[in-house]
PDB file of N, CA, C and O in Angstrom:
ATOM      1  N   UNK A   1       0.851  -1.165   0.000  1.00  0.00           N
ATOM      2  CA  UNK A   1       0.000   0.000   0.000  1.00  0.00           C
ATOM      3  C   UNK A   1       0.903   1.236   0.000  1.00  0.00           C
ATOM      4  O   UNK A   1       1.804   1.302   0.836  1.00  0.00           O
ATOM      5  N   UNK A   2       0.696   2.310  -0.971  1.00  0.00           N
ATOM      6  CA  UNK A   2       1.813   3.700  -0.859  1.00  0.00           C
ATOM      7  C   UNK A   2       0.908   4.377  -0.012  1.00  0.00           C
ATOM      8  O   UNK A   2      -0.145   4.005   0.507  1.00  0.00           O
ATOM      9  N   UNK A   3       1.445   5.306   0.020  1.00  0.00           N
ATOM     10  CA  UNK A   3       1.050   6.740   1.050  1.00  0.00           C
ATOM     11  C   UNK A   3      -0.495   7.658   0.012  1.00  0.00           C
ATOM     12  O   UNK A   3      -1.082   8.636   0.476  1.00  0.00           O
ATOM     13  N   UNK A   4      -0.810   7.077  -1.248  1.00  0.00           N
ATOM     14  CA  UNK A   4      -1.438   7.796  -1.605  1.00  0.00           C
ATOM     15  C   UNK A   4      -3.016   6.703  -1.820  1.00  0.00           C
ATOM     16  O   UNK A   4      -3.958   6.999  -2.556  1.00  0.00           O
ATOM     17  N   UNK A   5      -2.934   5.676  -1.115  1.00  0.00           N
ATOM     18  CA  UNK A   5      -3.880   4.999  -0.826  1.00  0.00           C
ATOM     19  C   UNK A   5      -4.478   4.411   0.271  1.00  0.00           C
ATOM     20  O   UNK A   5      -5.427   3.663   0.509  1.00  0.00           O
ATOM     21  N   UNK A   6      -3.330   5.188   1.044  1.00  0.00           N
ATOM     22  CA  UNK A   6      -3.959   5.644   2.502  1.00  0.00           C
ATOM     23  C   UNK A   6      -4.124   6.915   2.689  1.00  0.00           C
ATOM     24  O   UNK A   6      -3.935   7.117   3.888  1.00  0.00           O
ATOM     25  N   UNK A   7      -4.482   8.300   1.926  1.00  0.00           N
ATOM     26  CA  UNK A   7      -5.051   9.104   1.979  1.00  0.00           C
ATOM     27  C   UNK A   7      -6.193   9.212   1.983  1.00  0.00           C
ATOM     28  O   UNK A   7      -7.026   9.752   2.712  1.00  0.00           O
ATOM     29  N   UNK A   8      -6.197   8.295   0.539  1.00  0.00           N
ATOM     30  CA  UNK A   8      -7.263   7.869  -0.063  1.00  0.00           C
ATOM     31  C   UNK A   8      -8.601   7.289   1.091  1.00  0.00           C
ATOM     32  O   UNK A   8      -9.762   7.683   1.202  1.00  0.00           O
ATOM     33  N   UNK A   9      -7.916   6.318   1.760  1.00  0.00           N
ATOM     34  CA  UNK A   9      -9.041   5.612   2.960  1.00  0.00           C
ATOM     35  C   UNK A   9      -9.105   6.426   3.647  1.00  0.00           C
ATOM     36  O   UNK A   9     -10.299   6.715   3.565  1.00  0.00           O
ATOM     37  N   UNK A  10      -8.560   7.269   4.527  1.00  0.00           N
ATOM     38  CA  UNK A  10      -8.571   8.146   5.543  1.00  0.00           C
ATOM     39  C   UNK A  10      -9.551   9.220   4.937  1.00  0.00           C
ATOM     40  O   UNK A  10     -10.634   9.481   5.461  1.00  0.00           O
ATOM     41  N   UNK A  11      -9.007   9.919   3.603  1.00  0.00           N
ATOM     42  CA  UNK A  11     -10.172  11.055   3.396  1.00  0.00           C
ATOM     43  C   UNK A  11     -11.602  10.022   3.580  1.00  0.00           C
ATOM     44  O   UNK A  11     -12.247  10.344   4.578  1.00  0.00           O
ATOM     45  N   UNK A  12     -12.121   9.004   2.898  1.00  0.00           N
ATOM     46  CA  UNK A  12     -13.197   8.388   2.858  1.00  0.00           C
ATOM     47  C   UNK A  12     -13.543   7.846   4.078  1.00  0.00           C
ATOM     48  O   UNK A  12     -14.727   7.546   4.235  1.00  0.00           O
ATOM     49  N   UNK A  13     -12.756   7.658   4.980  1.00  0.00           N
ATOM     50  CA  UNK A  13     -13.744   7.286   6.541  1.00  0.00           C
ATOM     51  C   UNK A  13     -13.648   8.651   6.929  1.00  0.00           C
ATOM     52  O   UNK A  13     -14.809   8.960   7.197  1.00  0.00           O
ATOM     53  N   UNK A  14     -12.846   9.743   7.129  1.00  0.00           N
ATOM     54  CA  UNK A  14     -13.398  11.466   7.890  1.00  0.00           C
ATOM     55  C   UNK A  14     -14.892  11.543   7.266  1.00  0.00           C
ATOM     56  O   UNK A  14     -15.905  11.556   7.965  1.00  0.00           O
ATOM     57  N   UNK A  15     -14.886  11.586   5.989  1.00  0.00           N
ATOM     58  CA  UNK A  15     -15.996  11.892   5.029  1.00  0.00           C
ATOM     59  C   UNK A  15     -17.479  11.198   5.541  1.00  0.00           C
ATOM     60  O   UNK A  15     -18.507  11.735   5.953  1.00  0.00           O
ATOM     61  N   UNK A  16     -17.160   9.922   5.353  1.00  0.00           N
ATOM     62  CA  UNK A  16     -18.474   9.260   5.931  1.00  0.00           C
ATOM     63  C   UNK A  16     -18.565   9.537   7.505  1.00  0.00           C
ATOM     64  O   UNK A  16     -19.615  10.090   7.833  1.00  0.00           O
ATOM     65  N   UNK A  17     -17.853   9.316   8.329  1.00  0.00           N
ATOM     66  CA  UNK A  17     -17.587   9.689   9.752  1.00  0.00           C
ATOM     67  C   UNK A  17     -18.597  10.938   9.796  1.00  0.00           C
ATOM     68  O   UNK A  17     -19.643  10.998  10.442  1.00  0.00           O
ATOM     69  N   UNK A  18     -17.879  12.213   8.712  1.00  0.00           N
ATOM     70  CA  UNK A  18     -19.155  13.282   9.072  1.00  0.00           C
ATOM     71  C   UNK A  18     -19.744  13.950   8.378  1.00  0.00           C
ATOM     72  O   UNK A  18     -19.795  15.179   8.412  1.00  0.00           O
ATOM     73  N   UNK A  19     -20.539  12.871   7.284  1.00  0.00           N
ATOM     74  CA  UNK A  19     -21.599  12.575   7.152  1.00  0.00           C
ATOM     75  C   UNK A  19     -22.844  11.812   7.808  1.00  0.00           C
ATOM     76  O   UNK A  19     -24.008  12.212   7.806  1.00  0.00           O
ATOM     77  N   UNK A  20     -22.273  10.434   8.462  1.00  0.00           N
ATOM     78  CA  UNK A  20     -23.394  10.007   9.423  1.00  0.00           C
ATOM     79  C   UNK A  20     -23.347  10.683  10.672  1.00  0.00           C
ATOM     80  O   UNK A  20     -24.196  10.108  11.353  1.00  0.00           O
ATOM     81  N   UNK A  21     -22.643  11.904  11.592  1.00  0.00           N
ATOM     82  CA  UNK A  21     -22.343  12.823  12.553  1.00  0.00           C
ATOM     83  C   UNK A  21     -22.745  13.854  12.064  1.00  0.00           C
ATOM     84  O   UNK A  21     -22.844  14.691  12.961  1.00  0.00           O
ATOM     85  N   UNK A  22     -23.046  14.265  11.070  1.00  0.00           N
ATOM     86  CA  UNK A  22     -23.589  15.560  11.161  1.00  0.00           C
ATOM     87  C   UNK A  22     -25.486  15.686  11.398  1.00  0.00           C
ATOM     88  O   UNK A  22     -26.101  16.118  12.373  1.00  0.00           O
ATOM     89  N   UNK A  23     -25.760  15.393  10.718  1.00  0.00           N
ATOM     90  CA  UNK A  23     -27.200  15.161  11.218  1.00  0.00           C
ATOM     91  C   UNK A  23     -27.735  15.074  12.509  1.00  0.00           C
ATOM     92  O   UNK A  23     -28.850  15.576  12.655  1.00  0.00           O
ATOM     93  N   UNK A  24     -27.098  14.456  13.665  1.00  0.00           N
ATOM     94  CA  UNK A  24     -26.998  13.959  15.056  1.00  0.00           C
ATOM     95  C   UNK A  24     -26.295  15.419  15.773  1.00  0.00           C
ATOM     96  O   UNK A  24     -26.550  15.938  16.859  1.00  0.00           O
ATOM     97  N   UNK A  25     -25.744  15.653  15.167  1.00  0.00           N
ATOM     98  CA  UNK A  25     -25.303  17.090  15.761  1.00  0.00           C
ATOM     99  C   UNK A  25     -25.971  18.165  15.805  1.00  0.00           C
ATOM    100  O   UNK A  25     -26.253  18.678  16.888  1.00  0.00           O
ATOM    101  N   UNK A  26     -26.404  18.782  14.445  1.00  0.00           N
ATOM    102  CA  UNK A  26     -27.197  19.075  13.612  1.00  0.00           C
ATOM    103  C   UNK A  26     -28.400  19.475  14.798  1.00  0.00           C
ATOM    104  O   UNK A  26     -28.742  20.539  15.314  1.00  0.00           O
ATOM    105  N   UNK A  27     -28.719  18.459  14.901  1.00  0.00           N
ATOM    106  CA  UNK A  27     -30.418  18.536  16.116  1.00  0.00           C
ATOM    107  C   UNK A  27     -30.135  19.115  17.252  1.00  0.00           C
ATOM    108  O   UNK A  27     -30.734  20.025  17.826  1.00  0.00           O
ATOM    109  N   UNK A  28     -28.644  18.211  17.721  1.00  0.00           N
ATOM    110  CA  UNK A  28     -28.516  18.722  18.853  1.00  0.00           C
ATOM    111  C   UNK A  28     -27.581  20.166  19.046  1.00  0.00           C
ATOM    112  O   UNK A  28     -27.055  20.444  20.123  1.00  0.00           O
ATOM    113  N   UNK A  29     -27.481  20.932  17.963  1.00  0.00           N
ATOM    114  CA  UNK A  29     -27.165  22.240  18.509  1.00  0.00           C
ATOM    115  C   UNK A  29     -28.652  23.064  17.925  1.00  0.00           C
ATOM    116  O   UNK A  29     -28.716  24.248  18.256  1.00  0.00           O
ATOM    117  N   UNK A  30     -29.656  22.598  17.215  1.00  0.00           N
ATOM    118  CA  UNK A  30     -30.595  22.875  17.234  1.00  0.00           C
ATOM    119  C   UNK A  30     -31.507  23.335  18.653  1.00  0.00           C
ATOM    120  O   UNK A  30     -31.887  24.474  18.922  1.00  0.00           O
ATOM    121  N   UNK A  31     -31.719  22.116  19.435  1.00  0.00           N
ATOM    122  CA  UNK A  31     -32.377  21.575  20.363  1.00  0.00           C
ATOM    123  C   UNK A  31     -31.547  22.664  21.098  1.00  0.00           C
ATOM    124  O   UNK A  31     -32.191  23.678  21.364  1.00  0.00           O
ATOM    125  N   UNK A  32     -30.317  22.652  21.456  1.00  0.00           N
ATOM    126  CA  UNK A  32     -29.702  23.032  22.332  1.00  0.00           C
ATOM    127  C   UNK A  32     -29.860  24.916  22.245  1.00  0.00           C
ATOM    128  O   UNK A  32     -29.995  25.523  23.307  1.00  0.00           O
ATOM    129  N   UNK A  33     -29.821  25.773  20.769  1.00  0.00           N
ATOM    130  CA  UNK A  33     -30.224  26.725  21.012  1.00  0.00           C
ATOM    131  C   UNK A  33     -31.682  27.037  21.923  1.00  0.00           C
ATOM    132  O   UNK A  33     -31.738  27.647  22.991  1.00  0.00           O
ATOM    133  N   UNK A  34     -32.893  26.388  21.114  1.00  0.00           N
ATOM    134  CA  UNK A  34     -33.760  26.502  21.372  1.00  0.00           C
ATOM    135  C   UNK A  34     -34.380  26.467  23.126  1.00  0.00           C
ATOM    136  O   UNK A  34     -35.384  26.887  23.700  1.00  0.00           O
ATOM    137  N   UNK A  35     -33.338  25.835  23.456  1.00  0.00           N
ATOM    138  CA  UNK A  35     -33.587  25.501  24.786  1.00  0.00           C
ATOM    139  C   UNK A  35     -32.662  26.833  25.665  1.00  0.00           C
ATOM    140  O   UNK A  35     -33.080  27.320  26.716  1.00  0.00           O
ATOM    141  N   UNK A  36     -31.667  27.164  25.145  1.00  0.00           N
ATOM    142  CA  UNK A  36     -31.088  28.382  25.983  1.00  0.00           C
ATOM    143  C   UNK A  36     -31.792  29.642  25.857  1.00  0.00           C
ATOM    144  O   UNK A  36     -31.727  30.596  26.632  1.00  0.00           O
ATOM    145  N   UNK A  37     -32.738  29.500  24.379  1.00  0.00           N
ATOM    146  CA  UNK A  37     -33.503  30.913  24.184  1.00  0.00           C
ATOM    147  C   UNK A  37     -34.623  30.726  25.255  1.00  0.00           C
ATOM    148  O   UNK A  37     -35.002  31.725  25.867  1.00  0.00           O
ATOM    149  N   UNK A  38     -35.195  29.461  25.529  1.00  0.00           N
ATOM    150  CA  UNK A  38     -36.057  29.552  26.296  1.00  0.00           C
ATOM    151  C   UNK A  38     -35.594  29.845  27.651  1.00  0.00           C
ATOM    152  O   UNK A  38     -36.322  30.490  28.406  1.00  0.00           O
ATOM    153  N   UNK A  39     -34.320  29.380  28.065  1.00  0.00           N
ATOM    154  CA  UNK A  39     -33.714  29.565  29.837  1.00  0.00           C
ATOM    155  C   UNK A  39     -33.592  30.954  29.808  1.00  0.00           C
ATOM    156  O   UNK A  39     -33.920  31.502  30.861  1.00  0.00           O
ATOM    157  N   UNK A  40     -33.059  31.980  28.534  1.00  0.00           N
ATOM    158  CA  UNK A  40     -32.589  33.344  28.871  1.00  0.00           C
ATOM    159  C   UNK A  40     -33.642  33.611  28.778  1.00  0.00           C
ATOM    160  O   UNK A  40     -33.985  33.310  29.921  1.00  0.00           O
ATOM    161  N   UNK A  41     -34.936  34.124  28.099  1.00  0.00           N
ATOM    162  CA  UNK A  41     -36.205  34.370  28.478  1.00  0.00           C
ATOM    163  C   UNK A  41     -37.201  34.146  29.891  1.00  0.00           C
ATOM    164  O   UNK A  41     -37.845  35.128  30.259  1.00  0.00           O
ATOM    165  N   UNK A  42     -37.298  33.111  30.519  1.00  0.00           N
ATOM    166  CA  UNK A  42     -37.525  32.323  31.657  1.00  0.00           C
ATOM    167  C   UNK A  42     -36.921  32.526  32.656  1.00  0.00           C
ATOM    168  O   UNK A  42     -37.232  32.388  33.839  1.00  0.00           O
ATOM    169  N   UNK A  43     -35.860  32.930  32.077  1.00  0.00           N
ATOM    170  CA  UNK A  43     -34.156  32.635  33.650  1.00  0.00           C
ATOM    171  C   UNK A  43     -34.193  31.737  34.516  1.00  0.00           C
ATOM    172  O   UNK A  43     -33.816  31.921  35.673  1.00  0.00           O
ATOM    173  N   UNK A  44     -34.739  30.438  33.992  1.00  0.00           N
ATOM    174  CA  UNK A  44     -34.411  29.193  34.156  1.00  0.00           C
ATOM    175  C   UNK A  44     -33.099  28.536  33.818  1.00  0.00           C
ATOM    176  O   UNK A  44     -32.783  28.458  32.631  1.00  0.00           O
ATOM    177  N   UNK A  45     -32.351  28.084  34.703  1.00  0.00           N
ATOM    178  CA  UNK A  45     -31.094  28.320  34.812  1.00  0.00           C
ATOM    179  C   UNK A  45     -30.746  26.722  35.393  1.00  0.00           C
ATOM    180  O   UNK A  45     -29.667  26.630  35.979  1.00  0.00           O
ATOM    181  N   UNK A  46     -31.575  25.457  35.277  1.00  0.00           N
ATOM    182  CA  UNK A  46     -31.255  24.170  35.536  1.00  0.00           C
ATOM    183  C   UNK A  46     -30.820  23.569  34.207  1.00  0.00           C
ATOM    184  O   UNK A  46     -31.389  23.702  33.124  1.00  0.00           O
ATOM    185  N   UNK A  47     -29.337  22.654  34.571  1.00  0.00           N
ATOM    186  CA  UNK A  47     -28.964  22.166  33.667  1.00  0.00           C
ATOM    187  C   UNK A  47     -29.059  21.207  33.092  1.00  0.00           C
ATOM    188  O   UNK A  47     -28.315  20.906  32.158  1.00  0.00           O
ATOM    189  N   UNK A  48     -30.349  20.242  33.676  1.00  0.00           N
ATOM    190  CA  UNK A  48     -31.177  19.289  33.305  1.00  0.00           C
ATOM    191  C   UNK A  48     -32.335  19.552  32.563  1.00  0.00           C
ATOM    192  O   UNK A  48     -33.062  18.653  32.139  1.00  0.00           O
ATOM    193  N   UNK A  49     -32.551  20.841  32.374  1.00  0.00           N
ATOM    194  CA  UNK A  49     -33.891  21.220  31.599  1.00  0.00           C
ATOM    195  C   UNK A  49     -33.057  21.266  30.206  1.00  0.00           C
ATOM    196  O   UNK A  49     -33.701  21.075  29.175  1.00  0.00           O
ATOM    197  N   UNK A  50     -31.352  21.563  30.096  1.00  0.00           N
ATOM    198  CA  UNK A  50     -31.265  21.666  28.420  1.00  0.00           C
ATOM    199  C   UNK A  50     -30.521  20.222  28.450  1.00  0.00           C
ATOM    200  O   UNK A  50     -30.352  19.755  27.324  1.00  0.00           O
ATOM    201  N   UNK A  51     -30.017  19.381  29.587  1.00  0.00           N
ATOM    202  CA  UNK A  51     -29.400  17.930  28.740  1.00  0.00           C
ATOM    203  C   UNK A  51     -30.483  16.912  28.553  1.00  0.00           C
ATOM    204  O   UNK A  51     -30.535  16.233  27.528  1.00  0.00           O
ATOM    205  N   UNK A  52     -31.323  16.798  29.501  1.00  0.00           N
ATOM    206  CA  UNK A  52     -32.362  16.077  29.147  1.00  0.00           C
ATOM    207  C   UNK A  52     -33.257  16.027  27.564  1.00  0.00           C
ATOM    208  O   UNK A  52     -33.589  14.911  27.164  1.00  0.00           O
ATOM    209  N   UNK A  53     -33.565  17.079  26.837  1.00  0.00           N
ATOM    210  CA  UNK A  53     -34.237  17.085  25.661  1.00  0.00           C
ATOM    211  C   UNK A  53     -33.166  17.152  24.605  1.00  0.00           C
ATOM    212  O   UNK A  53     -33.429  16.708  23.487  1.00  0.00           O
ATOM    213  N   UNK A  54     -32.202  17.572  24.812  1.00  0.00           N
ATOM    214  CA  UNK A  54     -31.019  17.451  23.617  1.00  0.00           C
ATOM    215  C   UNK A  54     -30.758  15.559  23.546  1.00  0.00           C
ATOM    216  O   UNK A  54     -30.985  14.922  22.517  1.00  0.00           O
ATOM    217  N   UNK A  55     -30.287  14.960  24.759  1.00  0.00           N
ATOM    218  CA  UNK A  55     -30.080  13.649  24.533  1.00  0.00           C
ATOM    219  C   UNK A  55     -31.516  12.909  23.801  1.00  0.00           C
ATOM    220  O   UNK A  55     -31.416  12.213  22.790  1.00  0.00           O
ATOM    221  N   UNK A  56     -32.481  13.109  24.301  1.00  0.00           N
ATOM    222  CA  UNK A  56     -34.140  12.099  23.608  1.00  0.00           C
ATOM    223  C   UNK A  56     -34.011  12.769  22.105  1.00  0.00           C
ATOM    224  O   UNK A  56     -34.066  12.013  21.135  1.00  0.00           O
ATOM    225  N   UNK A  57     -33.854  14.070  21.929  1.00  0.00           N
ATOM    226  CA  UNK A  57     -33.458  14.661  20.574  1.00  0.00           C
ATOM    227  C   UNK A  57     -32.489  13.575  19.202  1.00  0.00           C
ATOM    228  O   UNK A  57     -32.747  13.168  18.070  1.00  0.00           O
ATOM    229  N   UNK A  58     -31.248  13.477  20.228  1.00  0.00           N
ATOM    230  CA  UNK A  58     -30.247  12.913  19.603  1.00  0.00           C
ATOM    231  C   UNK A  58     -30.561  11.366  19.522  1.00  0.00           C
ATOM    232  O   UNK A  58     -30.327  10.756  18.478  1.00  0.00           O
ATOM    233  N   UNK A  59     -31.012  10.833  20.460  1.00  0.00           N
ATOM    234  CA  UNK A  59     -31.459   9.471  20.376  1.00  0.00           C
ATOM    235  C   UNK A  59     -32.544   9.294  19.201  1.00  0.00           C
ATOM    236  O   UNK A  59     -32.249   8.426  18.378  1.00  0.00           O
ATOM    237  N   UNK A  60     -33.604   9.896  19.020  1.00  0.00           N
ATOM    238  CA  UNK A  60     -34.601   9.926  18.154  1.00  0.00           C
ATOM    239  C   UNK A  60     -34.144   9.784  17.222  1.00  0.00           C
ATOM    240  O   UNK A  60     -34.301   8.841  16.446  1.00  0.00           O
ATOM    241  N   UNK A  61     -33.129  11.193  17.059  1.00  0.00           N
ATOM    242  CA  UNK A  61     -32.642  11.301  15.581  1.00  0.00           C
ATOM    243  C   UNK A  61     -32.217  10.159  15.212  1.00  0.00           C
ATOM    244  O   UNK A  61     -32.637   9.638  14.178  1.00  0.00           O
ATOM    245  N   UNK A  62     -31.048   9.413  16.226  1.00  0.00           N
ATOM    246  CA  UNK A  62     -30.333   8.114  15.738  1.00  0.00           C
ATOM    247  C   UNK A  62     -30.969   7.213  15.322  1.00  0.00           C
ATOM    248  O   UNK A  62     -30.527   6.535  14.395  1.00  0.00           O
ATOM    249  N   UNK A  63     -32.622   6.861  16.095  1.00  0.00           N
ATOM    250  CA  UNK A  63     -33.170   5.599  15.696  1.00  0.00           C
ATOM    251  C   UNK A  63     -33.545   5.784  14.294  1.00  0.00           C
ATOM    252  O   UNK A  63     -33.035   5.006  13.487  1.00  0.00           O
ATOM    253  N   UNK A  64     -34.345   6.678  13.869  1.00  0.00           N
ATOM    254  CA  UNK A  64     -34.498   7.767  12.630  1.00  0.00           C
ATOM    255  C   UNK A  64     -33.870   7.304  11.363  1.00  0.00           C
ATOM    256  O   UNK A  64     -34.348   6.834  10.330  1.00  0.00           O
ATOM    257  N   UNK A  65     -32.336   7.648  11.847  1.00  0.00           N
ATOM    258  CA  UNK A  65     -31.355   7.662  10.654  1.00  0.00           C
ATOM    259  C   UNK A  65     -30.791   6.670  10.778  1.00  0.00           C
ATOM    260  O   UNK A  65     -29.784   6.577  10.076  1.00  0.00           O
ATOM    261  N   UNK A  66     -31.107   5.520  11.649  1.00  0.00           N
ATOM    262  CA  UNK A  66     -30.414   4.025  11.602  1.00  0.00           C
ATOM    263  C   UNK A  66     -29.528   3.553  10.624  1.00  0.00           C
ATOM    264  O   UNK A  66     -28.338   3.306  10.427  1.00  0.00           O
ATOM    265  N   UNK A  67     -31.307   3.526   9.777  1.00  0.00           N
ATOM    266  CA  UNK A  67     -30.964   2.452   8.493  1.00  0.00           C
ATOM    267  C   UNK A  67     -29.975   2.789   7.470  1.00  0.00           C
ATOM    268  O   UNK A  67     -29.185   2.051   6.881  1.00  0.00           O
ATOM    269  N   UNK A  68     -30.235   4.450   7.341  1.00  0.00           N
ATOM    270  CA  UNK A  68     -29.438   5.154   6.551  1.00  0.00           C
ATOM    271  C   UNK A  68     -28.114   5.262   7.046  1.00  0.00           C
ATOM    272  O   UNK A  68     -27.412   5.768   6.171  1.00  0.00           O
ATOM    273  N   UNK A  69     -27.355   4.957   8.262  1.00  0.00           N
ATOM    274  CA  UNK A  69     -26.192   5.550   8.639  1.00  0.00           C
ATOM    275  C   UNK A  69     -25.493   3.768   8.654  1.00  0.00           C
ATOM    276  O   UNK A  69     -24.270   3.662   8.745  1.00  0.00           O
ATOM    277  N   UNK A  70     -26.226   2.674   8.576  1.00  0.00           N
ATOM    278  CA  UNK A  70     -25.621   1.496   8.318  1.00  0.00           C
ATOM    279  C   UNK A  70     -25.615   1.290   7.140  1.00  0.00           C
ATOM    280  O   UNK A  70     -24.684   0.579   6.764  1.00  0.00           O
ATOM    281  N   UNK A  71     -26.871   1.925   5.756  1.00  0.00           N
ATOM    282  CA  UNK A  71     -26.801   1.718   4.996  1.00  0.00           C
ATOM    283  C   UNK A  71     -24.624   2.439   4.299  1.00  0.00           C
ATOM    284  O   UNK A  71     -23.785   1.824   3.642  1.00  0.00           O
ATOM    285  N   UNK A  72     -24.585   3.664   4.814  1.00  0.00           N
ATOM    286  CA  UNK A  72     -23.104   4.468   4.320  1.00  0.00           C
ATOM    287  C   UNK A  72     -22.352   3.389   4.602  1.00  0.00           C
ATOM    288  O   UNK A  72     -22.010   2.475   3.851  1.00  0.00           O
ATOM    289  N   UNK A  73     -22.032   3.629   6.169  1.00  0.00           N
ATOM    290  CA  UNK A  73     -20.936   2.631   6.367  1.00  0.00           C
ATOM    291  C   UNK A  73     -21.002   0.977   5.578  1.00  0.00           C
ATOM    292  O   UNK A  73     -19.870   0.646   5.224  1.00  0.00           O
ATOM    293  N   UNK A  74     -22.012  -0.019   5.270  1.00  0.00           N
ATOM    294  CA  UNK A  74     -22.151  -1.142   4.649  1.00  0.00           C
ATOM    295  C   UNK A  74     -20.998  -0.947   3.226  1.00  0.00           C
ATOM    296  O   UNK A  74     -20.111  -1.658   2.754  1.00  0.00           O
ATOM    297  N   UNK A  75     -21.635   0.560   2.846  1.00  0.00           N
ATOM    298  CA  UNK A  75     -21.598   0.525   1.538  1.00  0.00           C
ATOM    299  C   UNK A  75     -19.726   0.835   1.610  1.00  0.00           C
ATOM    300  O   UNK A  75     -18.784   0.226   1.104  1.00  0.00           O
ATOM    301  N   UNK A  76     -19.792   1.890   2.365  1.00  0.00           N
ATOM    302  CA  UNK A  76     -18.021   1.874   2.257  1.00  0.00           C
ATOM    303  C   UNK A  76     -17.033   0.857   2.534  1.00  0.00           C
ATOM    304  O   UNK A  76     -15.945   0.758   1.966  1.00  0.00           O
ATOM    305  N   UNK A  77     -17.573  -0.038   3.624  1.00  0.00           N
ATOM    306  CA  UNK A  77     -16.566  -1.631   3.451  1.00  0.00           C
ATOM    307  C   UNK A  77     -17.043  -2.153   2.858  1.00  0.00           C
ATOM    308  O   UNK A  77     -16.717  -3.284   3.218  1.00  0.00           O
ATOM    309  N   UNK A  78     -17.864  -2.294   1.861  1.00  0.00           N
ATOM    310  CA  UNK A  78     -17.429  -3.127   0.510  1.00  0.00           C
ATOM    311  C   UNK A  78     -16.530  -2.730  -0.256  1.00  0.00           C
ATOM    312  O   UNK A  78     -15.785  -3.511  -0.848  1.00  0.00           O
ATOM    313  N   UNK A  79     -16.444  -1.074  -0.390  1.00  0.00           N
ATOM    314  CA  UNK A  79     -15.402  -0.415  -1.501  1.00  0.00           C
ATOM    315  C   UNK A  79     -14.272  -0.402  -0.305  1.00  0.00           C
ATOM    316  O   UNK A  79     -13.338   0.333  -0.627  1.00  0.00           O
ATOM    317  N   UNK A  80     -14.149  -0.833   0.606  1.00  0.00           N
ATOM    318  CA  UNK A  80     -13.212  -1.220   1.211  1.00  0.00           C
ATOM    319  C   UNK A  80     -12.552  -2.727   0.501  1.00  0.00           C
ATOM    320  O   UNK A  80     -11.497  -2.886  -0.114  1.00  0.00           O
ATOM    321  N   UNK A  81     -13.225  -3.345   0.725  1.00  0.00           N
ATOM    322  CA  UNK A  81     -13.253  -4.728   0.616  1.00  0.00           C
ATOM    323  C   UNK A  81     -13.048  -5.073  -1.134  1.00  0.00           C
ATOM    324  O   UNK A  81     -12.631  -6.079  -1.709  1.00  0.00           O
ATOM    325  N   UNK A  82     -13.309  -4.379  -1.402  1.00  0.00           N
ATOM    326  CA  UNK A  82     -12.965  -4.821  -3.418  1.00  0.00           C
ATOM    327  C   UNK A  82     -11.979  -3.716  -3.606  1.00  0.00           C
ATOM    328  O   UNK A  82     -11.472  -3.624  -4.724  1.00  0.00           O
ATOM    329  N   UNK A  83     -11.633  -2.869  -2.685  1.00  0.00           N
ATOM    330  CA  UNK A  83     -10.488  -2.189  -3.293  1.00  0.00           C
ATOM    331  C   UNK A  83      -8.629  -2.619  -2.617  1.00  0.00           C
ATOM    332  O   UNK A  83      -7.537  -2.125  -2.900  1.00  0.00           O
ATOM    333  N   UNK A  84      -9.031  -3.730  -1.668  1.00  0.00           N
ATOM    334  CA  UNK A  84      -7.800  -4.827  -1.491  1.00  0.00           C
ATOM    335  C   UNK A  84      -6.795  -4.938  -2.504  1.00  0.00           C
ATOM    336  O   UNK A  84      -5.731  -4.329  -2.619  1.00  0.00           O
ATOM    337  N   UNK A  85      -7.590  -6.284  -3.592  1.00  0.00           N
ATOM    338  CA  UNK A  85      -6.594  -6.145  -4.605  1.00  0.00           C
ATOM    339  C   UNK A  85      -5.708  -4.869  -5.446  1.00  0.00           C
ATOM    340  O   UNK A  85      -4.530  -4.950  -5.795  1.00  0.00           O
ATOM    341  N   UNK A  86      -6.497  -3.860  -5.625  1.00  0.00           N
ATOM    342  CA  UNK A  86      -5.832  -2.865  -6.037  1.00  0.00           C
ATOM    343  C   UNK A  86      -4.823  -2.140  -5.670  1.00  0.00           C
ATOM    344  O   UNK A  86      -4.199  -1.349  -6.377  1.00  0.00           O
ATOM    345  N   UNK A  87      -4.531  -2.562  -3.848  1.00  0.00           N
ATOM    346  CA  UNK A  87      -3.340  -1.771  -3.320  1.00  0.00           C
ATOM    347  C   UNK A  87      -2.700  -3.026  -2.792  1.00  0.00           C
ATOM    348  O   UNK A  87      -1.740  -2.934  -2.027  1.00  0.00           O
ATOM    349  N   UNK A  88      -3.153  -4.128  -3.140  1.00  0.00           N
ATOM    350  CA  UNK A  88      -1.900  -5.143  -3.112  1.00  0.00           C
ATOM    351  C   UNK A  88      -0.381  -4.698  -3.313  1.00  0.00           C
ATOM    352  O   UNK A  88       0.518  -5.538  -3.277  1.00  0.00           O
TER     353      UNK A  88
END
């Protein structure tokens, strides 16, 4: 294997890495504004009122995007997996 086919893998797992991470994030800095606009308005100031709905947020999202975030990764170890011989 040279140095330019392990770029190669490395750019393609960062890539998928955040691609199936962004979405999951995504919500949760969503969730997470939404919830400080409501504490500075309120001046509710417990820090269980913003981790509690960001995590059920992020969980949701995950069950959500399951299929789709096993479907990426499946798909990249195969082009893992058939691109062996080529850096033999």
């Amino acid at each position: 294997m040279d140095i330019d086919s392990a770029v190669d893998i490395t750019r393609g797992a960062v890539i998928i890495t955040l691609m199936v991470g962004t979405p999951v994030m995504g919500v949760a800095m969503a969730i997470g504004l939404c919830i400080s606009l409501f504490q500075a308005l309120t001046q509710l100031q417990d820090q269980t009122l913003s981790f509690v709905p960001k995590i059920l947020a992020m969980v949701g999202t995950l069950l959500l995007l399951m299929p789709w975030i096993f479907g990426q990764i499946v798909e990249y170890t195969i082009e893992l997996w058939r691109a062996i011989p080529d850096t033999l």
